[in-house]
C-alpha positions as CSV (number, residue, x, y, z in Angstrom):
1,X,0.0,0.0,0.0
2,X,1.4,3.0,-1.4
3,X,-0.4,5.8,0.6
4,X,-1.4,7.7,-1.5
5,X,-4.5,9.5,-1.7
6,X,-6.3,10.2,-4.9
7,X,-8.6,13.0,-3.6
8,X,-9.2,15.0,-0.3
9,X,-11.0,12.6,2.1
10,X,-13.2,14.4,4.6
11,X,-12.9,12.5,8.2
12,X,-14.8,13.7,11.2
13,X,-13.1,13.1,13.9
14,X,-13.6,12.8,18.3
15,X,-11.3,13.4,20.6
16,X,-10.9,11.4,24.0
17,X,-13.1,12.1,27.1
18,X,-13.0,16.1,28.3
19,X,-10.0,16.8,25.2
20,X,-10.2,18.9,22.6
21,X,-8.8,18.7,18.9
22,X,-5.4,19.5,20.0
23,X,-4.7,15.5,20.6
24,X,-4.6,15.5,16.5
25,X,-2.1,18.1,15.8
26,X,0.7,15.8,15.3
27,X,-0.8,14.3,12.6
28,X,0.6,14.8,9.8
29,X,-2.5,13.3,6.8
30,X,-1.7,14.9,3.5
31,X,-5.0,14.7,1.4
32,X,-6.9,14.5,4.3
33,X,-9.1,16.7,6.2
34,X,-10.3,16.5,9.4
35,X,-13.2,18.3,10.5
36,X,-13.8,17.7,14.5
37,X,-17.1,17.2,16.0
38,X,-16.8,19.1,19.4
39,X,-18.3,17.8,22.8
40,X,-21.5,18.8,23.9
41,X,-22.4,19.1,27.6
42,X,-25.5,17.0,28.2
43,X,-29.1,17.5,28.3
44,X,-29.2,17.1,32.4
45,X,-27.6,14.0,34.0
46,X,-30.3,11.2,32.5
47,X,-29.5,11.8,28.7
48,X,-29.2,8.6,26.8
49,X,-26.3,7.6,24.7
50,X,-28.8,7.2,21.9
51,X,-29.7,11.0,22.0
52,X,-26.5,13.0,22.6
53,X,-25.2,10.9,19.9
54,X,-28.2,11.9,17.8
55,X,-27.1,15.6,18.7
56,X,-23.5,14.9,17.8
57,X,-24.5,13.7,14.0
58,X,-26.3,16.9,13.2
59,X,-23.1,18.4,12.8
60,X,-21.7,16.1,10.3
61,X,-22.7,17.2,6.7
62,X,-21.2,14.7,4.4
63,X,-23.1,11.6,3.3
64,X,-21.4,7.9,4.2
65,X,-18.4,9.8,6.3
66,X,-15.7,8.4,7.7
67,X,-15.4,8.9,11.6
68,X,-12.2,8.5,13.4
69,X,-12.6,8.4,16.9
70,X,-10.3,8.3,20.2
71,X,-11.1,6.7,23.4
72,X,-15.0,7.7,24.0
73,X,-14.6,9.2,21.1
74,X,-14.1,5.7,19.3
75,X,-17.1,4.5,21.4
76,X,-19.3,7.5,20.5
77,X,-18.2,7.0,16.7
78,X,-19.8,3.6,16.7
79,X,-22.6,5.4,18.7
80,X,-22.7,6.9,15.4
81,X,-22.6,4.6,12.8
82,X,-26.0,2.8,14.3
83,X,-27.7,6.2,13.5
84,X,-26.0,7.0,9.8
85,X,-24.6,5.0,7.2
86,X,-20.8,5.8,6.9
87,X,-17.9,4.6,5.1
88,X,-15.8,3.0,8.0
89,X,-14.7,4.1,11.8
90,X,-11.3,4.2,12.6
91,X,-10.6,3.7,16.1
92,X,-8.1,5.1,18.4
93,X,-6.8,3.9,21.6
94,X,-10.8,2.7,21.7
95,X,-13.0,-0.3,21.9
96,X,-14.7,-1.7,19.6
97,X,-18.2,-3.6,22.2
98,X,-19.2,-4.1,25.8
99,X,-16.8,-7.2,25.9
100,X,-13.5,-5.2,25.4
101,X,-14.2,-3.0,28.7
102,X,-11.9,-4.3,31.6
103,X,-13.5,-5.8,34.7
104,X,-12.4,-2.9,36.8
105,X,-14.2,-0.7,34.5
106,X,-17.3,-3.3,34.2
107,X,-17.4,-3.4,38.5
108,X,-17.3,0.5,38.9
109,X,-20.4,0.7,36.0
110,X,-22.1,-1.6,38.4
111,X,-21.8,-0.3,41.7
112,X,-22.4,3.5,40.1
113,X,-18.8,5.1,41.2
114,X,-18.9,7.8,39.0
115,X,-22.1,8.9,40.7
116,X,-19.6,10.0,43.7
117,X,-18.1,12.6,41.5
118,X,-18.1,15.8,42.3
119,X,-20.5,18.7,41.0
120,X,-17.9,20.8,40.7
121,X,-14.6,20.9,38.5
122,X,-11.5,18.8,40.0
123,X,-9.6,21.5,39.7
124,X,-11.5,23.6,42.2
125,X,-10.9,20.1,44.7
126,X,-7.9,21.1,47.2
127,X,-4.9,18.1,46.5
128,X,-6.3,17.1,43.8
129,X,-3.6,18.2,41.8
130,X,-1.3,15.3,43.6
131,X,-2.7,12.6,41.9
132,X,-1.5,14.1,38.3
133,X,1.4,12.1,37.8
134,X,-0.7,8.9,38.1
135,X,-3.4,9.8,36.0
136,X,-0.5,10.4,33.5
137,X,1.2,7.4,33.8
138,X,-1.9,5.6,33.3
139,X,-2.6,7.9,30.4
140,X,0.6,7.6,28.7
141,X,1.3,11.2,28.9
142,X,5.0,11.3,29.4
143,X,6.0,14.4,27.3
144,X,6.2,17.8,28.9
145,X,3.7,18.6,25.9
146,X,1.7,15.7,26.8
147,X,1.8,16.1,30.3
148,X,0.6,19.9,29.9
149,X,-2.0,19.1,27.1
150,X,-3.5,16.1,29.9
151,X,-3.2,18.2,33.2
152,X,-5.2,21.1,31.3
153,X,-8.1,19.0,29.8
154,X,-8.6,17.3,33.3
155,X,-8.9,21.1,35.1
156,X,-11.0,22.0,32.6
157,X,-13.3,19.6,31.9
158,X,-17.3,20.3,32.3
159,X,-18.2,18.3,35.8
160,X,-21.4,17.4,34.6
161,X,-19.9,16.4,31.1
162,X,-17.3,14.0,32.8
163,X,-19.7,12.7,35.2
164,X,-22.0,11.4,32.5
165,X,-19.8,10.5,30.0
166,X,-17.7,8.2,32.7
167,X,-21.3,6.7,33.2
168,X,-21.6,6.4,29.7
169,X,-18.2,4.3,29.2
170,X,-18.2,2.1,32.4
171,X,-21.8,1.1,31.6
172,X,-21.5,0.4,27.7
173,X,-23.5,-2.2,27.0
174,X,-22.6,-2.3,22.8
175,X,-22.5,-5.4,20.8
176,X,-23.1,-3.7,17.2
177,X,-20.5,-3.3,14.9
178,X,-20.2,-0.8,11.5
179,X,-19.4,-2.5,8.2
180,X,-16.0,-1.0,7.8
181,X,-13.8,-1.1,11.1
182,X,-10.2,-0.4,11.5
183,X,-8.7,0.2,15.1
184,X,-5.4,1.0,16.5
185,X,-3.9,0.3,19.8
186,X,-1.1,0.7,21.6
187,X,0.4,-2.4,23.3
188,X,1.1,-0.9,26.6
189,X,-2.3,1.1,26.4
190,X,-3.2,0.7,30.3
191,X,-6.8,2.2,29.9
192,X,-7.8,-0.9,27.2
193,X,-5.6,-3.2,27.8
194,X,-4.5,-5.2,24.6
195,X,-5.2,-8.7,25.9
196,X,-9.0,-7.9,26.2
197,X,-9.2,-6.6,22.0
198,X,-8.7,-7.6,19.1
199,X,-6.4,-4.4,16.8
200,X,-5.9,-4.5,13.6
201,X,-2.7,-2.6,13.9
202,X,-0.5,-2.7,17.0
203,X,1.4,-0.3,17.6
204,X,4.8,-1.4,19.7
205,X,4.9,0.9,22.9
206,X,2.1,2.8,22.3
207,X,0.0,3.7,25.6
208,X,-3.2,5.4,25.5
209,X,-1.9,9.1,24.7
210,X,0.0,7.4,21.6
211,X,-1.9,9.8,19.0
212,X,0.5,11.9,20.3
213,X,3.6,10.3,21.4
214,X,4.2,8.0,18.4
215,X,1.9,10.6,15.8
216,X,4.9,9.8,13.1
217,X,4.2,5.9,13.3
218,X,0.2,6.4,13.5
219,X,0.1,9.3,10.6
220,X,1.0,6.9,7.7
221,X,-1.4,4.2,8.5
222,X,-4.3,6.4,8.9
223,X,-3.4,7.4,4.9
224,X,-3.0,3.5,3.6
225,X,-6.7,3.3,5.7
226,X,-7.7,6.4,3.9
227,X,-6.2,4.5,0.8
228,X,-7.9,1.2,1.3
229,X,-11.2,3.0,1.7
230,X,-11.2,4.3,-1.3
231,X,-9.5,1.7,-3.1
232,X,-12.7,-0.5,-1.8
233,X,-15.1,2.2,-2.8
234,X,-14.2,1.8,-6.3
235,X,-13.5,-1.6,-6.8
């Protein structure tokens, strides 16, 4: 697979929980433009999945899209794809159903931990702040960028927005799958751990921040996608 592109591909893309399009500005995707779907806050605390994702397609204006997601925004991208037809989702550091979510994740859906979140933003929560390099680590953020980029989102981040969307992830109950699926994961991702998923590329050191950390390894294999998409679209 050569890479190359024969004309400008349109991808909508979603970031990761609370981030912003930042995460995908070491990309580098000649012939490609990505147009990012922003995070809404939701419509009180008892919105379904079903609906916000409903509100998050009225923003895309292209017929049979491609959506690349990361994270929850790989979740919410197959949200997607039972509403619209698209082309393919590309995942990110993502799941693909229900049965890729670690137990741990599975047992705090259950007993409703995220319900014990508070109403207010964690950066306003005294100490908070020591817990950073932890988060990190378990993020993948090593980088001073990456660090900086991580610390930010997670001071910043809507409290009723993170509450809900943490509800959303540990209590994921998806089996359906889009036509078209291509997902990338890092190896040493400690969010999703690689033993409960099935990749189709597998990326050698890559944790969960890895659209970042290793961009130069990820960039070219989003294009041969890209390619292959098209490639099948014409066949």
């Amino acid at each position: 697979m050569n890479s190359e592109i024969r004309d400008t591909q349109v991808i909508y893309c979603l970031s990761g929980l609370g981030a912003d399009s930042r995460v995908f500005d070491k990309l580098e995707l000649p012939g490609i433009s990505l147009v990012h779907l922003e995070w809404l806050i939701p419509i009180g605390k008892e919105e379904s999945l079903h609906d916000y994702a409903v509100r998050l397609s009225q923003s895309i204006k292209h017929e049979n899209p491609v959506i690349f997601g990361l994270s929850f925004g790989g979740m919410m991208a197959i949200e997607i794809s039972r509403l619209i037809n698209v082309k393919a989702v590309i995942l990110i550091s993502s799941i693909k159903s229900a049965t890729e979510l670690p137990v741990w994740m599975k047992l705090l859906g259950k007993c409703k931990a995220y319900k014990i979140l508070p109403n207010r933003k964690l950066a306003s929560i005294p100490g908070m702040n020591l817990f950073r390099p932890v988060q990190n680590f378990f993020l993948g953020a090593t980088a001073p960028e990456e660090i900086a980029i991580a610390n930010e989102f997670r001071d910043s981040v809507n409290p009723l927005y993170l509450k809900w969307s943490l509800g959303q992830i540990l209590r994921w109950k998806n089996d359906f799958q889009p036509p078209m699926v291509f997902h990338l994961h890092g190896d040493k991702d400690k969010i999703f751990p690689i033993t409960r998923l099935k990749a189709s590329h597998v990326i050698r050191n890559g944790g969960h921040f890895m659209v970042m950390s290793h961009a130069s390894e990820i960039s070219p294999i989003i294009c041969g996608i890209v390619e292959e998409i098209q490639s099948r679209r014409t066949a």
